[in-house]
C-alpha positions, 0 to 999 in steps of 0.5 A: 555876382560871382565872376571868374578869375581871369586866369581860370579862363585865359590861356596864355601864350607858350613864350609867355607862360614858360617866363621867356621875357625878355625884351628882346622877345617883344622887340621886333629887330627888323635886320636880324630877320632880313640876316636870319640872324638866330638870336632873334626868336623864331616867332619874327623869323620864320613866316608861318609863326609870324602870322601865326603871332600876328594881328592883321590889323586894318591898317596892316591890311590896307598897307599890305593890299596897297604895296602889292597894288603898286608892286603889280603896276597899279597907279598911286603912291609909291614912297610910303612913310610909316609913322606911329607915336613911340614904337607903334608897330613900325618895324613890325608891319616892315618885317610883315611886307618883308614875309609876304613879298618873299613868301605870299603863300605862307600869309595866305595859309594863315589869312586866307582873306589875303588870297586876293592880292595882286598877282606881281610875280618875283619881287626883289626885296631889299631892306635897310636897318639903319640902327644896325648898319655900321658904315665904318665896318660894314656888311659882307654880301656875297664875298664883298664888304659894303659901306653905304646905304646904297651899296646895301640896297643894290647887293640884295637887289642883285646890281651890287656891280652897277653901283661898285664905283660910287660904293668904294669912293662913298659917292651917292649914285645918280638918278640913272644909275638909280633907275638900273638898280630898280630896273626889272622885276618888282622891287620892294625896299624897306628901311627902318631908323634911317634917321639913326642912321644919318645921325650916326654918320654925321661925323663921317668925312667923306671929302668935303662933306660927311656921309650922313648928307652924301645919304640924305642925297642918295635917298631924295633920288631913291624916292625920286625914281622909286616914285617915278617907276611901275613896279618900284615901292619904298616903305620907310619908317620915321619917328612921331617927333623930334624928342624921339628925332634926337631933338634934330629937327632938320633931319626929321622934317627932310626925312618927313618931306620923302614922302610926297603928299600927307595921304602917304603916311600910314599908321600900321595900328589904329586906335583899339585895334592895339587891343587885339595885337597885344591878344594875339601876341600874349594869349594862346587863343581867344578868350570865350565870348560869352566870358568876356561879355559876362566879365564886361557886363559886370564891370560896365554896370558897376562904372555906370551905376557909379557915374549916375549916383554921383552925377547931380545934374539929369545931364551928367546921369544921362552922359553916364548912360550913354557911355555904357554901350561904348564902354561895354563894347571896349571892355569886351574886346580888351579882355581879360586886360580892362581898357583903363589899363590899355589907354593908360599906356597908350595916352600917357606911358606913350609920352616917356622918352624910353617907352616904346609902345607896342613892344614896351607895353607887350614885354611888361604885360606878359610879365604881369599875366605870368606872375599875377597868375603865378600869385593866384590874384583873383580879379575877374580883369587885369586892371591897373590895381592888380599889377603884382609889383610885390613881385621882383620880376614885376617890379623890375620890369615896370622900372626899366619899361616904364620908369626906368632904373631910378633907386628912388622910386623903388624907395617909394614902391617899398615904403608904400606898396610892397614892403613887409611894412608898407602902408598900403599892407597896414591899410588892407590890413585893418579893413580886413579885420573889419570886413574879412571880406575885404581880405583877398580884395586887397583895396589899398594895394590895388588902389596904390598900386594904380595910383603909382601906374598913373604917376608917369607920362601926361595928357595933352588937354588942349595945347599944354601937357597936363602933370602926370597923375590921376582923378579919383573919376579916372581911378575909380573908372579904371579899377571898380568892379563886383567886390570893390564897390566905390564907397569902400574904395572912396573910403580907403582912398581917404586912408591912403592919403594919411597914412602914404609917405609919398602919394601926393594928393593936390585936391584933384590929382593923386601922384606918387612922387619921390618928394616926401608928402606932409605925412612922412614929414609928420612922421619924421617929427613925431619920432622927435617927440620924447616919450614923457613930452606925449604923457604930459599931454595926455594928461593935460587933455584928459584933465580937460575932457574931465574938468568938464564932467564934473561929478563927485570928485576927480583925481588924475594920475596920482603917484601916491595914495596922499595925492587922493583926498580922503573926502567925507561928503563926495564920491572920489573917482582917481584916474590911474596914470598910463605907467601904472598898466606897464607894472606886473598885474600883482603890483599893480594890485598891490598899489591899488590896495595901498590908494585905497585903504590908506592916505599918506601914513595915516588909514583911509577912512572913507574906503567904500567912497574911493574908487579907482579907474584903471586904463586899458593897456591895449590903448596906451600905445595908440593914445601916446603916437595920437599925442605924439602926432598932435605934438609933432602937427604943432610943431611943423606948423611953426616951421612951415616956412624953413619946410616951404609947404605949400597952401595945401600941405598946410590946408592937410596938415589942419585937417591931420590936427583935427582928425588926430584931435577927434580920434584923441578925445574918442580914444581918451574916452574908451580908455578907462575901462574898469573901475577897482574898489575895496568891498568886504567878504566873509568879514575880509577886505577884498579888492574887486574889479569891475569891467565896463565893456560888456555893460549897457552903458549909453553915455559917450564921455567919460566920467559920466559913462563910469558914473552910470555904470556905477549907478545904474549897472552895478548899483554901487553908487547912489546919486538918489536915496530914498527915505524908507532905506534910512528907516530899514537902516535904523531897524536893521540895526535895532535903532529909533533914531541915528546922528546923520554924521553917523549915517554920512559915515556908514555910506562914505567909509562902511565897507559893510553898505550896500552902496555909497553916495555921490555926495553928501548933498543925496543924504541931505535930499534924502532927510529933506524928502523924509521929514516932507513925506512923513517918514522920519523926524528931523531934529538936532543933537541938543534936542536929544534927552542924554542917556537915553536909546528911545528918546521921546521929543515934543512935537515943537522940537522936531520936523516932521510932515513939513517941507524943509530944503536940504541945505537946512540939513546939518549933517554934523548935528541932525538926528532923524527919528522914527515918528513913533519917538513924537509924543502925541497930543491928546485930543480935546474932543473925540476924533469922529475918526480914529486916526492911523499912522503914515502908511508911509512911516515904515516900509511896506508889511507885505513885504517879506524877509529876505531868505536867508544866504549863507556866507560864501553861497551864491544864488541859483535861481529868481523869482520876482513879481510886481505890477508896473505902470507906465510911470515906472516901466523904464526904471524898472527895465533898467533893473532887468537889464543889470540881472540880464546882463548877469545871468544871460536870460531873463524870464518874464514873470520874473524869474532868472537863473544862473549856472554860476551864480549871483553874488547876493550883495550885487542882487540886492543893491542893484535889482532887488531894492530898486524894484522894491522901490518901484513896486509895493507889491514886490515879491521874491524869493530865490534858492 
């Protein structure tokens, strides 16, 4: 579903979207409105932007029609305590009592609803800032400097005169004198952090005693009358706890006491109605309905779809579709910020000894509205995951609102999140490059970033505080939406905890920490690791994965051609070290020549038996921090006690060795990727490469990978031979019998062969299958007649037509022969039947001569035709998957053909004699 960028539909407020946000803009200063102070932003001052600014919640609705009531005469409490946890909208809801007792009409005209207040007629209004009020310099009020609380109550209320004498002596004025103060129209009183106030004055000597108890006595006889009159009301705020009390118990349980029964503590903003006085304050208007039902849809569906396929039991996935509708109905009416965002600061930021919740919590939205905007972050909502800490204004606004100044964390935010080489970047980075549409998503970031949102203020479960920090259900919930889906971001969750240097992972919570994490630990020893400690390993791990896959024979890591067997009776595969892909490419080639046509001083002699696997220089980097980390693991593990990890650090770090382990075995096994040899061309030696990357090779370890790409792609190497190639052999060279020690020879040393053996052992089955079927003789040199190129042995001296088992080859004296040098027996009697050859004794006489090619000439185009059963299919389409692979297209009948040409040498060993073996019927001819 595409959803629209919030800001594509969102308006936001003018204060906002100019970038005036400072915290003072969000922070109500209930005296400077009473002094019309101009320092404090119009928006507070003046009534008409007030409301205009303002969300009448419920509460502020009901206090507002009840103080009017009582103001009017109506019966019911009089002294009012508001009290909301950390900055809830107190001083907010004193400034709107304040605007509407002084200005009703204007809070009509902007709710018109309020229309059917009380009419109470002029009502003095006096309030009382106790964060501001300082009683050793005092406030001038109409040409005379008061001190006191109750000399600021009594000079708005027009009665300074009544209280002069106790005012200039700092003696709290008794009940009477109280009750003229009050006496007249309506009075409403308003004070806020009076508990600041008293505790400000404790050290105040006033005779015997100290102000701060002179004023707590004041203000027990205020309440006193206040309560007792007709048209008297007192609305004081009080901090939610002692924490937020200076840890002065005392003063707060008096202060809380003010207030004569529970009923009359109010709460200005309840619940989710926070929700609309955040809108009304940051956004120019409403967001369209129909855009927030479509972004909640969307956004609920996928929490829910999520919670049901994860729920094991049919309770859970009932639960999770029951939740629906209330998170639907809560996403909507938070929009365009997801609630997850909104709870997190209410439940958890609200905890923090600096945070204060309504003004906090609007300073630093606005901030991440504007920048977010700024920095076009698409996301159909304003989640956890998509607060732009990247940004400099951001950042700083989450350290002084939530963290507060702490250099630390702001480590932990550039080395995770924001830094040009932060983790969560490198994260985001490879996803993209494996899903590009993953790139503007961002989920390691958004992830993180959430995570680090999580990692302040706790939950009460219960009677304890749980340890700040997140579920991965609690993350999820908050940040999954259309384009994250919860695999992708399970997923990159797992890759946060390897690669973060300080997210904590306890096996249920996810915290960012200043405390560095097993990872960082890790790093720091893996940078102890010296470079040759990390070669030495590889090599030790590569002989491992190589002495089980034996095959033919293996070299690893040879420094000079002597250090390679000159073998005559095995393939010889030399694995070149890591340093030899750090040499320029020319002497790179030139120590491969060097390895393969010499050992030591003297000349290679079996060169068409010698290969070279070279490694991929793109991996070397990769393979040595793999060692390295292993190294490194080891290492920490035996200092885990002088470390102090804990049972899960060290639970992580096995899982790190095993994960670092498999993905060093599954690099070893990719790095080999091409494989050198020498072959001859137009009567040169030429050195050839070969790539295995784009082959159909199906083998997953290494030696036996390389080994099927020689054999069954390349057809460079022989692990079966027939016997009618050794016959084509002899004829080819005009030859009726040969030495195998010179067949051995021509396989393992010829350049000239078309392919060589896997080992010696293939020659001696290739003999055995031969004398079996009938094809050729087998014999010994001493059997041969000297001096003779077309010998003739009796029957008795050669094996021929019987089973022989290929270790009674001898591969220095055998001969084999072609029947015709049998001599016959003539028969006793006249055979009823004349008798024919073998058809088996020479290849098939159908089939026809190659044409010729030129040297240096390649091929155009092919043409082969054959009949295949079932028997030999699969062999077969093996052979036209390697001309497949070399031309592209392969058309069935069969013909291929190639713009660039086939090099007829390849052709041959790798489809034409493999299908000529598999097919008597064979046909080809190519141009």
């Amino acid at each position: 579903m595409q959803l629209p960028a919030w800001y594509e539909v969102v308006r936001l407020h003018s204060d906002v979207e100019s970038g005036e946000l400072a915290r003072s803009v969000f922070a109500i200063d209930f005296g400077g409105v009473m002094r019309n102070d101009p320092s404090v932003p119009a928006i507070y001052r003046h009534p008409f932007t007030f409301w205009k600014a303002t969300y009448l919640t419920g509460s502020m609705r009901s206090l507002i029609e009840e103080v009017f009531q009582r103001l009017s005469g109506e019966p019911g409490d009089r002294v009012l305590q508001l009290r909301s946890p950390f900055g809830g909208g107190k001083s907010h809801i004193l400034v709107a009592l304040w605007h509407a007792a002084r200005d009703r009409k204007t809070l009509v005209q902007v709710y018109p609803e309020m229309a059917n207040l009380p009419e109470v007629g002029p009502i003095r209004v006096a309030g009382f800032d106790g964060e501001k009020f300082d009683s050793l310099v005092g406030v001038e009020v109409n040409g005379r400097r008061v001190k006191t609380l109750w000399g600021m109550l009594a000079a708005q209320l027009g009665c300074l005169d009544v209280v002069a004498q106790h005012e200039e002596t700092f003696t709290p004025p008794g009940g009477d004198v109280v009750k003229q103060m009050l006496a007249g129209s309506a009075v409403l009183i308003l004070m806020d952090e009076v508990l600041k106030y008293l505790q400000r004055v404790k050290t105040m000597k006033v005779g015997a005693t100290t102000l701060d108890k002179q004023t707590m006595e004041f203000i027990q006889t205020l309440t006193t009358e206040v309560a007792g009159t007709e048209n008297a009301v007192m609305v004081y705020s009080l901090q939610w706890s002692e924490r937020e009390a200076f840890e002065d118990r005392r003063l707060l349980d008096m202060l809380d006491h003010l207030a004569s029964r529970v009923d009359a503590k109010r709460e200005p903003v309840k619940g989710d109605e926070i929700l609309h006085v955040i809108k009304r304050r940051l956004l120019a208007e409403e967001p369209p309905g129909e855009t927030a039902q479509k972004v909640a849809e969307a956004v609920a569906k996928c929490i829910r779809d999520w919670r049901v396929s994860e729920a094991t039991e049919e309770v859970s996935r009932r639960i999770a579709e029951d939740e629906y509708p209330q998170m639907l109905k809560r996403l909507k009416e938070a929009y365009p910020f997801h609630i997850a965002l909104i709870d997190l600061m209410q439940e958890r930021w609200a905890s923090l000894p600096d945070f204060q919740r309504t003004r906090d919590a609007l300073r630093f939205l606005a901030v991440v509205l504007r920048q977010a905007k700024e920095r076009r972050l698409r996301s159909p909502l304003v989640t956890a995951g998509d607060v732009p800490l990247e940004d400099e204004k951001v950042r700083n606004a989450f350290f002084e609102t939530v963290v507060g100044q702490s250099e630390e964390f702001k480590a932990v935010v550039r080395h995770d999140l924001t830094g040009p080489n932060a983790r969560a970047k490198q994260v985001d980075k490879r996803l993209a490059e494996q899903n590009p549409a993953l790139t503007d998503v961002r989920p390691a970031t958004r992830l993180a970033t959430a995570i680090l949102l999580y990692s302040f203020g706790g939950v009460r479960s219960g009677d304890r505080d749980l340890p700040p920090g997140v579920t991965e259900r609690e993350l999820l919930t908050a940040i999954l939406q259309p384009n994250l889906d919860p695999l992708t971001a399970q997923s990159t969750l797992k890759q946060l905890r390897d690669t973060t240097l300080y997210l904590h992972f306890d096996g249920t919570h996810y915290c960012f920490k200043t405390e560095a994490n097993i990872n960082k630990l890790l790093e720091d020893e893996t940078e102890r690791v010296k470079q040759d400690e990390a070669m030495a390993y590889i090599k030790e791990q590569l002989q491992r994965e190589l002495a089980a896959q034996q095959a033919g024979y293996i070299v690893v890591w040879p420094s000079k051609s002597d250090e390679i067997p000159d073998r005559k009776d095995k393939l010889v595969v030399a694995y070149m070290g890591l340093d030899f892909v750090r040499r320029p490419s020319a002497e790179q080639e030139q120590i491969a020549k060097e390895m393969l046509e010499y050992c030591g001083e003297a000349g290679r002699h079996n060169k068409r038996a010698t290969v070279l696997a070279v490694p991929e220089a793109s991996q070397v980097s990769g393979l040595e921090r793999g060692a390295a980390n292993l190294i490194a693991i080891k290492r920490l593990k035996q200092k885990a006690e002088s470390y102090k990890l804990t049972k899960r650090q060290k639970q992580q770090l096995n899982e790190r060795e095993k994960t670092e382990a498999a993905l060093l075995h599954e690099a070893l096994n990719k790095l080999y990727q091409e494989v050198w040899f020498l072959q001859m061309h137009n009567g040169k030696v030429r050195l050839v490469k070969r790539t295995l990357r784009r082959s159909a090779v199906r083998e997953a370890n290494l030696h036996t990978r390389l080994l099927e790409f020689l054999v069954d792609v390349e057809g460079l190497v022989a692990r079966v031979l027939r016997p009618h190639k050794l016959v084509q052999l002899l004829k080819s060279h005009g030859q009726r019998y040969a030495e195998l020690e010179q067949l051995r020879a021509f396989y393992f040393a010829s350049l000239e062969a078309p392919m060589t053996l896997l080992d010696a052992e293939v020659l001696q089955k290739a003999v055995a299958d031969g004398v079996s079927e009938g094809v050729f003789a087998y014999t010994l040199k001493r059997n041969l007649p000297a001096e003779t190129d077309t010998p003739t042995l009796k029957p008795e001296q050669v094996s021929f037509k019987c089973p022989i088992s290929p270790d009674e080859v001898d591969l220095q004296e055998g001969v084999i022969l072609l029947p015709e040098c049998i001599q016959q027996e003539m028969p006793s009697e006249p055979a009823t039947q004349p008798s024919t050859p073998p058809e088996v004794v020479s290849p098939p006489a159908e089939t026809p001569t190659p044409p010729s090619v030129k040297p240096g000439e390649l091929i155009r185009r092919v043409v082969m035709e054959m009949t295949l059963d079932e028997s030999n299919i699969y062999d077969a389409a093996k052979a036209f998957l390697n001309l497949a692979q070399k031309v592209g297209k392969v058309k069935l009948r069969v013909e291929a053909e190639s713009q660039e040409g086939i090099d007829p040498q390849w052709f041959r060993n790798a489809v034409r004699e493999p299908l000529q073996e598999l097919a008597p019927d064979f046909r080809w001819s190519s141009s």
